[in-house]
KENUDREN-458951 format. One record per atom (N, C-alpha, C): residue number from 1; chain; atom name; x, y, z. Coordinates in nm, 3 decimals, decimal comma. Example, Ala and Ser with C-alpha at 12.3 -4.5 7.8 and 13.67 -1.06 7.14 Angstrom:
KENUDREN-458951
<pt seq="1" mol="A" atom="N" c1="1,319" c2="-0,569" c3="0,780"/>
<pt seq="1" mol="A" atom="CA" c1="1,230" c2="-0,450" c3="0,780"/>
<pt seq="1" mol="A" atom="C" c1="1,320" c2="-0,330" c3="0,780"/>
<pt seq="2" mol="A" atom="N" c1="1,285" c2="-0,225" c3="0,708"/>
<pt seq="2" mol="A" atom="CA" c1="1,367" c2="-0,106" c3="0,714"/>
<pt seq="2" mol="A" atom="C" c1="1,290" c2="0,003" c3="0,787"/>
//
This chain:
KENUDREN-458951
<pt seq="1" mol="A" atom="N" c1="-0,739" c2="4,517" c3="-2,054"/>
<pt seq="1" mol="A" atom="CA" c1="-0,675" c2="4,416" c3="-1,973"/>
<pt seq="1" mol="A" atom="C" c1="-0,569" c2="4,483" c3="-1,887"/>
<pt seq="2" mol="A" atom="N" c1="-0,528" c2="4,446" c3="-1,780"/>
<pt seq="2" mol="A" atom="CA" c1="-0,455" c2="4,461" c3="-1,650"/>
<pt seq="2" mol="A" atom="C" c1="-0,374" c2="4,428" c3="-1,642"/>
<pt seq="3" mol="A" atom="N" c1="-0,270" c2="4,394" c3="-1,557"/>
<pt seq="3" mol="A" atom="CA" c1="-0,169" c2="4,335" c3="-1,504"/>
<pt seq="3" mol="A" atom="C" c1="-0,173" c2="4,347" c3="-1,361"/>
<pt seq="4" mol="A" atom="N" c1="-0,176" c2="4,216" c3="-1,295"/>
<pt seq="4" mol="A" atom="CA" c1="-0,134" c2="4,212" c3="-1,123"/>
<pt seq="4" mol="A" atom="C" c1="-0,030" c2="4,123" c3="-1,131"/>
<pt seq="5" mol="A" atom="N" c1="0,010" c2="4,223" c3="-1,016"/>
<pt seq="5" mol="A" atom="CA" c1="0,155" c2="4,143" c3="-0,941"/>
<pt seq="5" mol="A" atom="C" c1="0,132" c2="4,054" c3="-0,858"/>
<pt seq="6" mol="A" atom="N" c1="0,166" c2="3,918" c3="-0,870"/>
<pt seq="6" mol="A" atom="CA" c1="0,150" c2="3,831" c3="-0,765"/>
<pt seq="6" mol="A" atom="C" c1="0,251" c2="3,788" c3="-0,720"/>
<pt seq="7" mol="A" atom="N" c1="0,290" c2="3,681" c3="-0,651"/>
<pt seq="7" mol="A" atom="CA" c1="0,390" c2="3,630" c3="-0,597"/>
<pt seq="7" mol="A" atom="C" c1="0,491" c2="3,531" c3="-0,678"/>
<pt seq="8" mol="A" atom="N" c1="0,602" c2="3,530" c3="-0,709"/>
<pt seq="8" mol="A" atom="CA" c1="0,638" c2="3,414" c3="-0,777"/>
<pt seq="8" mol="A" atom="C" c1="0,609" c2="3,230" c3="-0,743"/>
<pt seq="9" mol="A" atom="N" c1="0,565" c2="3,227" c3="-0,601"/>
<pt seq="9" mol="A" atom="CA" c1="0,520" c2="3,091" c3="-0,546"/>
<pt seq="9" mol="A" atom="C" c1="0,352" c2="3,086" c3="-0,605"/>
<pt seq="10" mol="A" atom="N" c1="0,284" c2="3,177" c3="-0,605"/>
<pt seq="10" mol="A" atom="CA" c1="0,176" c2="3,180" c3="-0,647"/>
<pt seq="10" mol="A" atom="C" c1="0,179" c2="3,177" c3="-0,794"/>
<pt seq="11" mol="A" atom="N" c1="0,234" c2="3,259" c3="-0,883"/>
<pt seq="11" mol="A" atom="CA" c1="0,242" c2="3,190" c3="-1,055"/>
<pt seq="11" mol="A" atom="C" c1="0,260" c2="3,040" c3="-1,054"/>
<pt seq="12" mol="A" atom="N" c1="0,373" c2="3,001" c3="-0,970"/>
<pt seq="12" mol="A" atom="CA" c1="0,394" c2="2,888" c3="-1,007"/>
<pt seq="12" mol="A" atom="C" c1="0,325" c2="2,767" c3="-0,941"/>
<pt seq="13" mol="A" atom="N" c1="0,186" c2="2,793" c3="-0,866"/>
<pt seq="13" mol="A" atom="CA" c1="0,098" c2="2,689" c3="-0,832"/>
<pt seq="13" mol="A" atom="C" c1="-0,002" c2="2,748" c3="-0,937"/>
<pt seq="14" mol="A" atom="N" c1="-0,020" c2="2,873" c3="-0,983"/>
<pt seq="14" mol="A" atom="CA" c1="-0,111" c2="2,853" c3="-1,091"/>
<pt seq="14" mol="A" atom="C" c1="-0,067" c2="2,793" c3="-1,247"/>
<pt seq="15" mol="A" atom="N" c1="0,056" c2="2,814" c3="-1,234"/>
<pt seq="15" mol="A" atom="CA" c1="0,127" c2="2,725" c3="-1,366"/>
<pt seq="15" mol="A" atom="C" c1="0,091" c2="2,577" c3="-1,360"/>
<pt seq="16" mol="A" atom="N" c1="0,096" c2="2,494" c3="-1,223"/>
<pt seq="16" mol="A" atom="CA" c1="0,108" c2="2,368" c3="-1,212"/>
<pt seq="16" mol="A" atom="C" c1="-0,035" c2="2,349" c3="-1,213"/>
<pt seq="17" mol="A" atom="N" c1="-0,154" c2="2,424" c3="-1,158"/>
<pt seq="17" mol="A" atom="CA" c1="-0,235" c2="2,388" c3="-1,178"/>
<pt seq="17" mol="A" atom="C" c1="-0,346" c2="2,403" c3="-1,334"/>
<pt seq="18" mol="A" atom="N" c1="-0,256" c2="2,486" c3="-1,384"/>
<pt seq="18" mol="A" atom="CA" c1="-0,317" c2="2,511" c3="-1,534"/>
<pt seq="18" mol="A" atom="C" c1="-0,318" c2="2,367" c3="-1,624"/>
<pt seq="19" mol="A" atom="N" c1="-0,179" c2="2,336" c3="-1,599"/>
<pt seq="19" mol="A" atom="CA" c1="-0,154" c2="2,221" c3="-1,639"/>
<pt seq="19" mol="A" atom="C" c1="-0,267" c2="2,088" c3="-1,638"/>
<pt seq="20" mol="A" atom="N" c1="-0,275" c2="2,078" c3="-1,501"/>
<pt seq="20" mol="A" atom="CA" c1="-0,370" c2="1,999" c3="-1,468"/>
<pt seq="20" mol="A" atom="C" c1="-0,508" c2="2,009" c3="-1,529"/>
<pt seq="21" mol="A" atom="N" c1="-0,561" c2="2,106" c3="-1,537"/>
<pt seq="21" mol="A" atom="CA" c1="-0,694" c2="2,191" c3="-1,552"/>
<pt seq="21" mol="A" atom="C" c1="-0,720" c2="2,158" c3="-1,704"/>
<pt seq="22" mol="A" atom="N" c1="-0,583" c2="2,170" c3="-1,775"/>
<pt seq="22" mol="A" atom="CA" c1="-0,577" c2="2,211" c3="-1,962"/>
<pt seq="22" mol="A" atom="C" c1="-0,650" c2="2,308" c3="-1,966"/>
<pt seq="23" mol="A" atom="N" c1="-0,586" c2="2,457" c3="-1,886"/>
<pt seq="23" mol="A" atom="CA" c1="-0,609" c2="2,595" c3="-1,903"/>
<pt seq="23" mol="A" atom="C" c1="-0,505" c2="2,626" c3="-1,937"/>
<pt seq="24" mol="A" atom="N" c1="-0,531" c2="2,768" c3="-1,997"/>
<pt seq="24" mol="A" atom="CA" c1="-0,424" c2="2,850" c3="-1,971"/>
<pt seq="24" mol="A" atom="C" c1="-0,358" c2="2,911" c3="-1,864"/>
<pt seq="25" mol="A" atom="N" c1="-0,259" c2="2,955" c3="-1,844"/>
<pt seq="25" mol="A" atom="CA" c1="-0,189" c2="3,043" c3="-1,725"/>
<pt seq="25" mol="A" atom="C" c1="-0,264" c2="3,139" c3="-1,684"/>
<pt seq="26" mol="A" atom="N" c1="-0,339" c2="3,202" c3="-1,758"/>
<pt seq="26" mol="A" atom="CA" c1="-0,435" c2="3,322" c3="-1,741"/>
<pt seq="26" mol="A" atom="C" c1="-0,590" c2="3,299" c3="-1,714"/>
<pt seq="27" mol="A" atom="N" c1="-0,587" c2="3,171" c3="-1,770"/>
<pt seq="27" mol="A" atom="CA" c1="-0,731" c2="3,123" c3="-1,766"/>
<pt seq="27" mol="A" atom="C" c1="-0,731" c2="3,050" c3="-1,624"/>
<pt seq="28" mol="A" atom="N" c1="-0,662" c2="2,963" c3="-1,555"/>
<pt seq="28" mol="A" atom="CA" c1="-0,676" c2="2,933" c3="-1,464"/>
<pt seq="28" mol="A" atom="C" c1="-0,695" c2="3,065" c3="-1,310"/>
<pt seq="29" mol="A" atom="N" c1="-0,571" c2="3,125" c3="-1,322"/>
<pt seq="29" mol="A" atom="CA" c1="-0,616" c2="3,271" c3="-1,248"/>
<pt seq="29" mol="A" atom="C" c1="-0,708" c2="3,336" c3="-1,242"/>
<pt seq="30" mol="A" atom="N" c1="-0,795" c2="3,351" c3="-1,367"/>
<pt seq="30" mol="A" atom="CA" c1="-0,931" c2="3,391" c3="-1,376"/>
<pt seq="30" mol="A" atom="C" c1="-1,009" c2="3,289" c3="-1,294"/>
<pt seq="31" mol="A" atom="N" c1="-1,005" c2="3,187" c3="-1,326"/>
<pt seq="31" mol="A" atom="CA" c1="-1,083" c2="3,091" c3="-1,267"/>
<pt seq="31" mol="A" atom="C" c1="-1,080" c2="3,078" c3="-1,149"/>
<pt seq="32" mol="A" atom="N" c1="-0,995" c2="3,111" c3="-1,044"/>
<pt seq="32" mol="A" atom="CA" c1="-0,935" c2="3,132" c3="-0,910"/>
<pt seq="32" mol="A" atom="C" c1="-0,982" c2="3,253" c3="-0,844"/>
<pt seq="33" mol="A" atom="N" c1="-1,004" c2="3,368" c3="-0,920"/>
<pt seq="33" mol="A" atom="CA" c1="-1,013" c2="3,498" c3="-0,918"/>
<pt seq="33" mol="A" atom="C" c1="-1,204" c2="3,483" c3="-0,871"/>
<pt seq="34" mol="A" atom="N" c1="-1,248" c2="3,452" c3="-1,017"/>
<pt seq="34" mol="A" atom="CA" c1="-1,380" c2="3,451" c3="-1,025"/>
<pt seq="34" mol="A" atom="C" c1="-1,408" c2="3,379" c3="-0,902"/>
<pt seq="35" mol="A" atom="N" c1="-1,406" c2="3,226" c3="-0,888"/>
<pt seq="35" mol="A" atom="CA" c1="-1,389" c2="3,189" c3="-0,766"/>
<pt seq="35" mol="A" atom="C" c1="-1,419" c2="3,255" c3="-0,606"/>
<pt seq="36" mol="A" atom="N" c1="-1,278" c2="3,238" c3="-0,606"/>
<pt seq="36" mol="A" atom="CA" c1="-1,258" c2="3,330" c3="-0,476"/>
<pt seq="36" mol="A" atom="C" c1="-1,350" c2="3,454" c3="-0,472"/>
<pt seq="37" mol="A" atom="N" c1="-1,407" c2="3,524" c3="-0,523"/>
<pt seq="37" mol="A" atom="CA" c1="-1,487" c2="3,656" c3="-0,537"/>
<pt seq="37" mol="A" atom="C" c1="-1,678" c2="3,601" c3="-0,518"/>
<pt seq="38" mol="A" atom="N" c1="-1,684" c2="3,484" c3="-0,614"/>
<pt seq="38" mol="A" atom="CA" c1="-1,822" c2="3,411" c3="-0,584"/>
<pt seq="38" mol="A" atom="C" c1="-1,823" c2="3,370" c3="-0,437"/>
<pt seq="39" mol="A" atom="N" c1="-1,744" c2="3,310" c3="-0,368"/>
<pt seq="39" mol="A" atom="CA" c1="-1,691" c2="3,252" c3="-0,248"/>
<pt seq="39" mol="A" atom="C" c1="-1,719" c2="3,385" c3="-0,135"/>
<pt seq="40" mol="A" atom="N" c1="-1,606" c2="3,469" c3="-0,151"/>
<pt seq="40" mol="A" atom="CA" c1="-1,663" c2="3,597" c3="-0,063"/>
<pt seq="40" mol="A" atom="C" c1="-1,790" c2="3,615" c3="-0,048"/>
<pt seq="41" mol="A" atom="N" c1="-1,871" c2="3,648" c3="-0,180"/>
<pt seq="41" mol="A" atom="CA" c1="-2,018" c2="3,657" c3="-0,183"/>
<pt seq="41" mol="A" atom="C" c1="-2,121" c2="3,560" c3="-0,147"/>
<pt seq="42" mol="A" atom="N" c1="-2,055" c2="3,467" c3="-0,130"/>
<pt seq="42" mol="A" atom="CA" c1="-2,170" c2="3,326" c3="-0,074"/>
<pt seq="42" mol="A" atom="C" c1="-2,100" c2="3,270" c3="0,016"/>
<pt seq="43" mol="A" atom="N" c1="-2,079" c2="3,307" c3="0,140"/>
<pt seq="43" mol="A" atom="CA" c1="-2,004" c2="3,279" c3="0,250"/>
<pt seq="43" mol="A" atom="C" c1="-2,037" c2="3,130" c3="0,311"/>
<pt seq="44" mol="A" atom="N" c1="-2,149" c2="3,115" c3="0,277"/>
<pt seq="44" mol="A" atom="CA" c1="-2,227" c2="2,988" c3="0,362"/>
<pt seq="44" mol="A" atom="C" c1="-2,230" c2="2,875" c3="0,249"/>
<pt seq="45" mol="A" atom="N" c1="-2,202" c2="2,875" c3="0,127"/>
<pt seq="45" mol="A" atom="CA" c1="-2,233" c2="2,787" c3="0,023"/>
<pt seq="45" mol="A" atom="C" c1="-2,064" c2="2,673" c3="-0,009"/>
<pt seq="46" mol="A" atom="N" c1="-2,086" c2="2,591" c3="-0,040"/>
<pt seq="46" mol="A" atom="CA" c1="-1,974" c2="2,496" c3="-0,021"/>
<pt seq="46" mol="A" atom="C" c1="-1,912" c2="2,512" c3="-0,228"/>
<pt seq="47" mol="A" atom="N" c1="-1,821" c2="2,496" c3="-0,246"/>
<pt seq="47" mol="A" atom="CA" c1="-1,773" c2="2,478" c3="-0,361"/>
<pt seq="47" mol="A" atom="C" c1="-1,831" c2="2,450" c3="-0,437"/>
<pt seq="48" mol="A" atom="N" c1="-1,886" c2="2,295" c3="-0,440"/>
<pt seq="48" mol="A" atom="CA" c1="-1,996" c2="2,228" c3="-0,553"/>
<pt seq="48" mol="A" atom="C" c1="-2,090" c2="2,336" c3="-0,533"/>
<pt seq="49" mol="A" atom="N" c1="-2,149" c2="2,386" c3="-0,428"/>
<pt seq="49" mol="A" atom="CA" c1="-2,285" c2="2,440" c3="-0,432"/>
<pt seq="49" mol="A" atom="C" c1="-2,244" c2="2,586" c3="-0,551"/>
<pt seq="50" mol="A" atom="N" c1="-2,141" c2="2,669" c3="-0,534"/>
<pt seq="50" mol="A" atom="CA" c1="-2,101" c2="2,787" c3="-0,602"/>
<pt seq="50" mol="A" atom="C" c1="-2,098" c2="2,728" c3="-0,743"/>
<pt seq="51" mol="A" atom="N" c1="-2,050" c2="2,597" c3="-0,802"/>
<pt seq="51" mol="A" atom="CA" c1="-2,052" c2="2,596" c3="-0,919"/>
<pt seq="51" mol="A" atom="C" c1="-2,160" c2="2,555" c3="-0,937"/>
<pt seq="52" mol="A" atom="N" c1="-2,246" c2="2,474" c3="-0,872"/>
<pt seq="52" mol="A" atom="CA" c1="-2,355" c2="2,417" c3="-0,955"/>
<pt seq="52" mol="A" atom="C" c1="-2,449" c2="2,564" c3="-0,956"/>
<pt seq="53" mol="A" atom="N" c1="-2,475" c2="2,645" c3="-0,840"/>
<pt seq="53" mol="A" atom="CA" c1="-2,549" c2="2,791" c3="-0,875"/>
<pt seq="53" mol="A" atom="C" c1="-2,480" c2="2,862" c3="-1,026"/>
<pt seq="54" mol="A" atom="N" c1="-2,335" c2="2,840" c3="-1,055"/>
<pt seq="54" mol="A" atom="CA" c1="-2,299" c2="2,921" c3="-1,153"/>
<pt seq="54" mol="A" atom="C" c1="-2,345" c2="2,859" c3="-1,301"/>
<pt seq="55" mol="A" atom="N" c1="-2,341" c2="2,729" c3="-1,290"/>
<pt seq="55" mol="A" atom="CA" c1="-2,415" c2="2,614" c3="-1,405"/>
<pt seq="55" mol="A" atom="C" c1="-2,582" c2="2,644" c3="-1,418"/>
<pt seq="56" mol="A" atom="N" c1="-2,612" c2="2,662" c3="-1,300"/>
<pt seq="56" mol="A" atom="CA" c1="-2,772" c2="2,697" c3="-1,351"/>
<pt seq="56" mol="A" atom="C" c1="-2,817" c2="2,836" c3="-1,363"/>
<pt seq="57" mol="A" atom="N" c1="-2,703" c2="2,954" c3="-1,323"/>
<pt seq="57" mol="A" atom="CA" c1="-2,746" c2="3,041" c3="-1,395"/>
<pt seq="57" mol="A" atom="C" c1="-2,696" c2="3,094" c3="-1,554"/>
<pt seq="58" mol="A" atom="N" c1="-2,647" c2="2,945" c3="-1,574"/>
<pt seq="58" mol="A" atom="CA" c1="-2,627" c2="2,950" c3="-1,756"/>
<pt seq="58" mol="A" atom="C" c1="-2,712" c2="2,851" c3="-1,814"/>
<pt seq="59" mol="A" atom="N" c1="-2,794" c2="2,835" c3="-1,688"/>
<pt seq="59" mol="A" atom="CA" c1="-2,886" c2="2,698" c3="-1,750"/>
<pt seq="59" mol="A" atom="C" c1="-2,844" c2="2,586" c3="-1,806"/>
<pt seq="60" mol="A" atom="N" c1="-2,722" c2="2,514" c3="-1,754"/>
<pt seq="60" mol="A" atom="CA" c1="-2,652" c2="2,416" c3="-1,826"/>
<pt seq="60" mol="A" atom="C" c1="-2,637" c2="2,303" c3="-1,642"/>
<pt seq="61" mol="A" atom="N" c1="-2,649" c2="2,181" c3="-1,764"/>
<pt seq="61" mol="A" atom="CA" c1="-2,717" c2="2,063" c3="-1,679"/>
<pt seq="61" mol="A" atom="C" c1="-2,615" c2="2,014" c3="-1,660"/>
<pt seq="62" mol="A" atom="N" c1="-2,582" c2="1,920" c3="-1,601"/>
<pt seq="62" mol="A" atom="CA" c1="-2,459" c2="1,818" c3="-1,571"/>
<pt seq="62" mol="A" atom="C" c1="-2,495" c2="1,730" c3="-1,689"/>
<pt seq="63" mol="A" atom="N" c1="-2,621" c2="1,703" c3="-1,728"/>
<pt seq="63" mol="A" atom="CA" c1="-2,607" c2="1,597" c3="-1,851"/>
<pt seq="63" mol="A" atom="C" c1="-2,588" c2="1,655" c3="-1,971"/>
<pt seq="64" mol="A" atom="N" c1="-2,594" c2="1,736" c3="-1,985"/>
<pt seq="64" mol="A" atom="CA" c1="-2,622" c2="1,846" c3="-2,087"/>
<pt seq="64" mol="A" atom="C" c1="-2,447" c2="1,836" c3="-2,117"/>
<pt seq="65" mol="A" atom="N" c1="-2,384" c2="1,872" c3="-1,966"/>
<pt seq="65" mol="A" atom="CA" c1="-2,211" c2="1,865" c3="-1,994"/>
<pt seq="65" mol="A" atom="C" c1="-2,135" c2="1,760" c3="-2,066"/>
<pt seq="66" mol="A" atom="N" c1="-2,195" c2="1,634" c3="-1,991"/>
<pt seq="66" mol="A" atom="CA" c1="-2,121" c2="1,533" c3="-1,994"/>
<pt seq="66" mol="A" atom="C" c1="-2,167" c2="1,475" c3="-2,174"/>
<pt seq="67" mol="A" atom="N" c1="-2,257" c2="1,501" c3="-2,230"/>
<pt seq="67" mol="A" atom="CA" c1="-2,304" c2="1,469" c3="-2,399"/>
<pt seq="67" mol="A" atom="C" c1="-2,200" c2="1,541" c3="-2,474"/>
<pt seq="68" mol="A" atom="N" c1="-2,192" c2="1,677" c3="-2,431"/>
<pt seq="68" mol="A" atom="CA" c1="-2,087" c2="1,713" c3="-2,517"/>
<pt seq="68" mol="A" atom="C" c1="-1,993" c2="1,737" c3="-2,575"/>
//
């Protein structure tokens, strides 16, 4: 594991949004990270479209989500 330096305005929109999320501080950044990096790589694909490609390459359904 790593350490990056970010901005103190930036911790603290990932703090507020962890919150929201019921992540962790670290887990949400990842989630931002991963994100943003899928995003670079699929320039043309809209948000929903990046997660729902990331849901079906774990093979997991929206109904499949919402049962459990």
């Amino acid at each position: 594991m790593g350490i990056v330096k970010i901005s103190d305005e930036l911790h603290e929109e990932i703090r507020k949004s962890s919150n929201v999320m019921s992540r962790s501080i670290n887990s949400q950044a990842e989630f931002w990270i991963k994100l943003g990096m899928l995003a670079e790589l699929n320039p043309t694909l809209t948000y929903h479209e990046v997660i729902k490609k990331q849901l079906l390459k774990e093979k997991l359904t929206i109904a499949e989500l919402l049962h459990e």
